[in-house]
N, CA, C and O of each residue as an XYZ file, in Angstrom:
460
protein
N       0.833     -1.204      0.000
C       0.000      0.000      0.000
C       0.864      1.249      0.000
O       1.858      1.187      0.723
N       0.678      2.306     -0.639
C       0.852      3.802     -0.989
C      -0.153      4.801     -0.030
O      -1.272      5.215     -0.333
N       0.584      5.042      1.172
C      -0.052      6.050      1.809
C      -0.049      7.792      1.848
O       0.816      8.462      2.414
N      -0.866      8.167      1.335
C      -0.321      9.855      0.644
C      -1.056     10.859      1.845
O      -2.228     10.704      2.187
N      -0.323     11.710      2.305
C      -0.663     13.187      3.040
C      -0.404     14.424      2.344
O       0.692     14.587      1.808
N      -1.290     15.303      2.297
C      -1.487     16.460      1.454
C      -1.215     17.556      2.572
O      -1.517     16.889      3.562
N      -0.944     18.462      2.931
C      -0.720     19.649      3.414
C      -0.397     21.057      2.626
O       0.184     20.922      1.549
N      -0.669     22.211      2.992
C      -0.559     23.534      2.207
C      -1.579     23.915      1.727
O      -1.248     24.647      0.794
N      -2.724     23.864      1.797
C      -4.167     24.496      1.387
C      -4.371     25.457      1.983
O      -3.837     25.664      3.073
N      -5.171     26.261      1.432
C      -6.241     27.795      2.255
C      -6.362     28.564      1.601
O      -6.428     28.290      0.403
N      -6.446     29.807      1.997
C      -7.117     30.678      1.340
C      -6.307     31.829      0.837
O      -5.775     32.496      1.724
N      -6.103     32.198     -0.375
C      -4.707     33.211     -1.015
C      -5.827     34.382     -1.756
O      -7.009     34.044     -1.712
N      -5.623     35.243     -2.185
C      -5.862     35.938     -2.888
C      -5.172     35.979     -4.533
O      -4.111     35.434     -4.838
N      -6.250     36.929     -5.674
C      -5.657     36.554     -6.850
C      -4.628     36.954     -6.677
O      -4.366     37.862     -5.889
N      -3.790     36.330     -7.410
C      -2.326     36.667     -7.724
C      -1.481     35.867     -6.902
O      -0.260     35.719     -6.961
N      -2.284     35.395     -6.159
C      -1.131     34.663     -4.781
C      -0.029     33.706     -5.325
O       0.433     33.554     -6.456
N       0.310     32.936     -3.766
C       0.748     31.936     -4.135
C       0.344     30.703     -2.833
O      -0.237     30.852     -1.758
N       0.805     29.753     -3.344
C       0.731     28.342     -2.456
C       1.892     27.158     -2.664
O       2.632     27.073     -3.644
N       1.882     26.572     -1.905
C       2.755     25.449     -2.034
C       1.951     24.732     -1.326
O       1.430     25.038     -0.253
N       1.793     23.262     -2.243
C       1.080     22.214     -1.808
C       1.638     21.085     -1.297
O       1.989     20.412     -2.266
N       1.852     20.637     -0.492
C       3.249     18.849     -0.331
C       2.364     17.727     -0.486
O       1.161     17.807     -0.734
N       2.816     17.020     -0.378
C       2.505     15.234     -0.736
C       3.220     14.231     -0.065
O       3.661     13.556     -0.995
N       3.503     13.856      0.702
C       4.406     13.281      1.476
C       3.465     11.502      1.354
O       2.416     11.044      1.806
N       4.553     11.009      0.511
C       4.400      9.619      0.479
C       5.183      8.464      1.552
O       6.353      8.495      1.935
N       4.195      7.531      1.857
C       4.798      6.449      2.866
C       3.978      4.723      2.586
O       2.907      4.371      2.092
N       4.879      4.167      3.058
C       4.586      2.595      2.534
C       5.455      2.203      1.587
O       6.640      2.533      1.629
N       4.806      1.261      0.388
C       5.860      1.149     -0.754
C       5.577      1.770     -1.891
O       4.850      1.618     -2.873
N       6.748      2.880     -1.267
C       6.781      3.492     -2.063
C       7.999      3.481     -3.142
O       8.125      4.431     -3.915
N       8.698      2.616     -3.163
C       9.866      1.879     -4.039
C       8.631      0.802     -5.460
O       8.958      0.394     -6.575
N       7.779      0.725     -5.007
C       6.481      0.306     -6.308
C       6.003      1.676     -6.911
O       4.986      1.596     -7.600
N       6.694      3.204     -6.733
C       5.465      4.190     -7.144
C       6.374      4.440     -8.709
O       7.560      4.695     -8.914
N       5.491      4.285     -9.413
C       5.694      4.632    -10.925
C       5.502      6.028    -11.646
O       6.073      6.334    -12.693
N       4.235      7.189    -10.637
C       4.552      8.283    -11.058
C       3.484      8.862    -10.034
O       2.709      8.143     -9.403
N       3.526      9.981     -9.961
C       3.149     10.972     -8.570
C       2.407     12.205     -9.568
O       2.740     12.851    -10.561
N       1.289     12.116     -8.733
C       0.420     13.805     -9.757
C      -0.376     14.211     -8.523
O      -0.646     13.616     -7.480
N      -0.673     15.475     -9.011
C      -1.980     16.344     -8.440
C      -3.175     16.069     -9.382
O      -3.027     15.772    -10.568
N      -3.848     16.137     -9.035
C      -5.723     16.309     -9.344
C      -6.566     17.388     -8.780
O      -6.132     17.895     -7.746
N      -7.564     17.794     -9.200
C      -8.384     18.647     -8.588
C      -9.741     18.899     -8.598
O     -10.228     19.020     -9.722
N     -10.417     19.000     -7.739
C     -11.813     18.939     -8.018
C     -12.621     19.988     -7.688
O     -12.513     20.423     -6.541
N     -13.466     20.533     -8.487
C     -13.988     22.119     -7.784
C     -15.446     21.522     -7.638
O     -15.834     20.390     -7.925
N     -16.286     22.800     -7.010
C     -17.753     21.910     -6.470
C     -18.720     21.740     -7.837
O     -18.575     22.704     -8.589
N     -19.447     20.973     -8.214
C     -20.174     20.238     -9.149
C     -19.523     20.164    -10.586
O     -20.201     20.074    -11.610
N     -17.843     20.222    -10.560
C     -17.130     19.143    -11.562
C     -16.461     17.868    -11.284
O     -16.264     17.311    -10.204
N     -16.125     17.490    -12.578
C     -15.220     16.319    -11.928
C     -13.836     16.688    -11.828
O     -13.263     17.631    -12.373
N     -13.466     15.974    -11.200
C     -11.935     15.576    -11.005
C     -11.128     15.850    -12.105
O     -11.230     14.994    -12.983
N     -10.224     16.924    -12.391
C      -9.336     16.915    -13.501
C      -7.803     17.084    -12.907
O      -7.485     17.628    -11.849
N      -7.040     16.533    -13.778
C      -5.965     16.570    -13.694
C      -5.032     17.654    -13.919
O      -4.998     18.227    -15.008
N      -4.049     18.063    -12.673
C      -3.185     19.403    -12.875
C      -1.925     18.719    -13.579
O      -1.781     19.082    -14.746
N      -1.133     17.949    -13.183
C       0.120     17.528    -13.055
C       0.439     16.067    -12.780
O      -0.126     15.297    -12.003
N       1.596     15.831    -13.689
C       1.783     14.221    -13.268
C       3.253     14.839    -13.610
O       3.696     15.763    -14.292
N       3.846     13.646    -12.616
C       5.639     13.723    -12.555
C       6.156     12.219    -12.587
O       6.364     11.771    -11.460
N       6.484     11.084    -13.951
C       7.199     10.411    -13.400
C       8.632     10.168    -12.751
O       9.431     11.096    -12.627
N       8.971      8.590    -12.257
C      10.098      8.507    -11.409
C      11.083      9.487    -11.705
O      11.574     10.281    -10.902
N      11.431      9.333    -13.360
C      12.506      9.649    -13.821
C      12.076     11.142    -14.189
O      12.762     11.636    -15.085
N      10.921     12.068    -13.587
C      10.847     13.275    -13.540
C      10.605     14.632    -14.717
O      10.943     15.799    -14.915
N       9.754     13.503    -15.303
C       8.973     14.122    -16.105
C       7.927     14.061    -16.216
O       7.253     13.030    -16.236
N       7.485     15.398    -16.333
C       6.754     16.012    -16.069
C       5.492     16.447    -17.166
O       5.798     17.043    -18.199
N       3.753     16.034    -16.805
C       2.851     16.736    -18.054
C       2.056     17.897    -17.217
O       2.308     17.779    -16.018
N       1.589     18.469    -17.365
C       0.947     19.958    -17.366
C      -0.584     19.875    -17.876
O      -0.935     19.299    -18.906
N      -1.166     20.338    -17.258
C      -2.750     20.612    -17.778
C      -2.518     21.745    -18.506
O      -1.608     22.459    -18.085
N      -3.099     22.098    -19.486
C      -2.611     23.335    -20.266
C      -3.024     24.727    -19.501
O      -2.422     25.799    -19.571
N      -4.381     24.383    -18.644
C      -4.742     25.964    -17.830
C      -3.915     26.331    -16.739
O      -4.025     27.411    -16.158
N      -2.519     24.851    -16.246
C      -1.591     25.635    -15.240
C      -0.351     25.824    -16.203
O       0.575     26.279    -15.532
N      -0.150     25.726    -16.931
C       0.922     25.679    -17.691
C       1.577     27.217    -17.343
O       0.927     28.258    -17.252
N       2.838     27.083    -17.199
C       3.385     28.531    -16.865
C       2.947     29.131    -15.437
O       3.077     30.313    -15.119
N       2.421     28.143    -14.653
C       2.079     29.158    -13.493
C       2.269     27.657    -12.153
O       2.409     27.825    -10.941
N       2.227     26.662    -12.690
C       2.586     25.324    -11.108
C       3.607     25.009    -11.565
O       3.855     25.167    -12.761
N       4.369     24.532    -10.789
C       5.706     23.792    -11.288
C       5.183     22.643     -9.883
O       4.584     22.798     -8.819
N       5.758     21.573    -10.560
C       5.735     19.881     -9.754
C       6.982     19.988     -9.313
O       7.746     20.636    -10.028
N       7.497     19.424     -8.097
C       8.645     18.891     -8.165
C       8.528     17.790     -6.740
O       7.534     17.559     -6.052
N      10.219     17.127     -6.585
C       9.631     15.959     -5.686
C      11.016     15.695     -5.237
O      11.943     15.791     -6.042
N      11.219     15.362     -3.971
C      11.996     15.283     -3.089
C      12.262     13.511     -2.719
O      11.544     12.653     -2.206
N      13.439     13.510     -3.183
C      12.822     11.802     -3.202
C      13.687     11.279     -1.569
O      13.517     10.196     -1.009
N      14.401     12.166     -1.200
C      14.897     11.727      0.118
C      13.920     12.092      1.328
O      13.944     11.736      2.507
N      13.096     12.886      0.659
C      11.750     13.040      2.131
C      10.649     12.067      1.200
O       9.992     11.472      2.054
N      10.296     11.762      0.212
C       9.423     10.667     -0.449
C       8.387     11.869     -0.548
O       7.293     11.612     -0.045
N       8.524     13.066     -1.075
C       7.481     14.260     -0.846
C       7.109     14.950     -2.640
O       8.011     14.918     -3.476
N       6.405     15.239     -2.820
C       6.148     15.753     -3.970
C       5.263     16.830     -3.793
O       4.097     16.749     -3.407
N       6.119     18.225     -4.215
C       4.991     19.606     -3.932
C       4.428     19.988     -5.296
O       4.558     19.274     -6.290
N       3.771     21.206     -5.280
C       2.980     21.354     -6.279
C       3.115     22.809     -5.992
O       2.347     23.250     -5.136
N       4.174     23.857     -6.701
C       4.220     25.249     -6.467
C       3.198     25.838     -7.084
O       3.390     25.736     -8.295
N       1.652     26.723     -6.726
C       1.203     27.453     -7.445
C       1.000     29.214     -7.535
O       0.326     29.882     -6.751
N       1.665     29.653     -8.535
C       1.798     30.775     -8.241
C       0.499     31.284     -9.745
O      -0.110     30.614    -10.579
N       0.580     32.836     -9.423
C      -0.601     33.540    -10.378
C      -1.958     32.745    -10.073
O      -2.475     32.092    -10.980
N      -2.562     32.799     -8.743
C      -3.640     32.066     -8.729
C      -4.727     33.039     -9.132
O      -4.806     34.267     -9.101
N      -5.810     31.742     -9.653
C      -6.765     32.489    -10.514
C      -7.837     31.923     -9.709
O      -7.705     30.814     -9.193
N      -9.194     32.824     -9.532
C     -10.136     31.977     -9.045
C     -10.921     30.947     -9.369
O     -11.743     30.488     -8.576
N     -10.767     30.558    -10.387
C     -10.855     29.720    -11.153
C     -10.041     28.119    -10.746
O     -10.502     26.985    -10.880
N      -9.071     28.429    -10.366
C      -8.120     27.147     -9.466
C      -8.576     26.799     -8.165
O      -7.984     26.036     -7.401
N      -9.963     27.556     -7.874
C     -10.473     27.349     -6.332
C     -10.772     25.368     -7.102
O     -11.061     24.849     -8.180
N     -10.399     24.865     -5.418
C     -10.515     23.385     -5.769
C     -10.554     23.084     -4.865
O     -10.304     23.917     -3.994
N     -10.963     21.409     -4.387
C     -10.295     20.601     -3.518
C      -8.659     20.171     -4.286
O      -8.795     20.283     -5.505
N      -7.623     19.854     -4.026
C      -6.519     19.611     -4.698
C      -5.977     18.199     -3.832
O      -5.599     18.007     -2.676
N      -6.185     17.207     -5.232
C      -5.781     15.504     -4.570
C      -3.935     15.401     -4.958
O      -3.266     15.853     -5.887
N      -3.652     14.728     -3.959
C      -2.448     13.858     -4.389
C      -2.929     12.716     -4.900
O      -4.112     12.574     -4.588
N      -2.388     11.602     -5.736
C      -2.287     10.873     -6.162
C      -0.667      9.726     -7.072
O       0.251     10.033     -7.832
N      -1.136      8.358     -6.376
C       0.591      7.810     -6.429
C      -0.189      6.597     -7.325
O      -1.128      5.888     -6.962
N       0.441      6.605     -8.464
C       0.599      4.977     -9.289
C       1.409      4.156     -9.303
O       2.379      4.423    -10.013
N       1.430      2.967     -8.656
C       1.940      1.959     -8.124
C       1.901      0.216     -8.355
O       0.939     -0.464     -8.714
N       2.726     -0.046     -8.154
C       2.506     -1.202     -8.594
C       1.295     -2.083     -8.158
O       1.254     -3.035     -8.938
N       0.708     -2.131     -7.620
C      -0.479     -2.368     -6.677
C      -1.507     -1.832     -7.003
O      -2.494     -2.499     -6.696
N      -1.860     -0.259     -7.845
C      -3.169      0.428     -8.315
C      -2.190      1.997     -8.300
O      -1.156      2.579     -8.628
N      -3.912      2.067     -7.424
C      -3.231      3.879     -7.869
C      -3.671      4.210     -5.729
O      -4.086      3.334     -4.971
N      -3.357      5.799     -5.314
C      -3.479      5.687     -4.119
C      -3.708      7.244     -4.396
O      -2.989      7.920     -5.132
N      -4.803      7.700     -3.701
C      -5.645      8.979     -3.253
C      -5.268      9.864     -1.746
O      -5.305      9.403     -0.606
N      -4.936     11.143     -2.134
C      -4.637     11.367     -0.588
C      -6.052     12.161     -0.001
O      -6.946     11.990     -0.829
N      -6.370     12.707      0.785
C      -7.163     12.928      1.533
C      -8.300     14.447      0.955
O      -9.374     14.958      1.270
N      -7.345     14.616      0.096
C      -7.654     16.020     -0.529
C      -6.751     17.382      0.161
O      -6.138     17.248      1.220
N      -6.773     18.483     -0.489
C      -6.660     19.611      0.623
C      -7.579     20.707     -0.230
O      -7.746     20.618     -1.446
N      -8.359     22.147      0.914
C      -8.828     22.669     -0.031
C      -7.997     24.183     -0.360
O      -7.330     24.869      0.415
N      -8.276     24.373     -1.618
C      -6.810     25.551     -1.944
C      -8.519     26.491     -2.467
O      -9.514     25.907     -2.899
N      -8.387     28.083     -2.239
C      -9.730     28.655     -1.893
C      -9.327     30.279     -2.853
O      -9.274     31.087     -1.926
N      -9.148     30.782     -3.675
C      -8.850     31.468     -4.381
C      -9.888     33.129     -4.415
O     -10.677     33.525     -5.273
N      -9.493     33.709     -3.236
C     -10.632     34.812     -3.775
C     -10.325     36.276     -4.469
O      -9.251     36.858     -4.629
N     -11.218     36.527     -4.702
C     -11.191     37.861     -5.560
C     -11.322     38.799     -5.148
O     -11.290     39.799     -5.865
């Protein structure tokens, strides 16, 4: 099992910024690639960011130029820098780990964007 914790959510104003973490635990020597997701209230779930092992990286095209992924592999942590927030990025914001075993969901966090 792939156990994921999310921390860094709340409430920024436009233009802000945030940093989101991900702090992975278990086996995590099975994780094949590490992303964010996001869900705002009555959509679905879309995808911000995926980073595999070897650290590459895809982009949703509406953060493009404004999150950068990156991942700490000696803390097993993967953040999610977002800067130029738009209110529009108001979300719940998931971690998510693909693994040899499935895939693994973290708890959510909520990131709150006002105007």
């Amino acid at each position: 099992q792939v156990h994921l914790v999310e921390s860094g959510g709340g409430l920024v104003q436009v233009g802000g910024s945030l940093r989101l973490s991900c702090a992975a635990s278990g086996s995590i020597f099975s994780i094949n690639a590490m992303g964010w997701y996001r869900q705002a209230p009555g959509k679905q779930r879309e995808l911000v960011v995926t980073i595999t092992s070897g650290g590459s990286a895809n982009y949703a095209d509406s953060v493009k130029g404004r999150f950068t992924i990156s991942r700490d592999n000696a803390k097993n942590t993967v953040y999610l820098q977002m800067n130029s927030l738009k209110p529009e990025d108001t979300a719940v914001y998931y971690c998510n780990a693909d693994w040899e075993g499935g895939g693994s969901w973290g708890q959510g966090t909520q990131v709150t964007v006002s105007s």
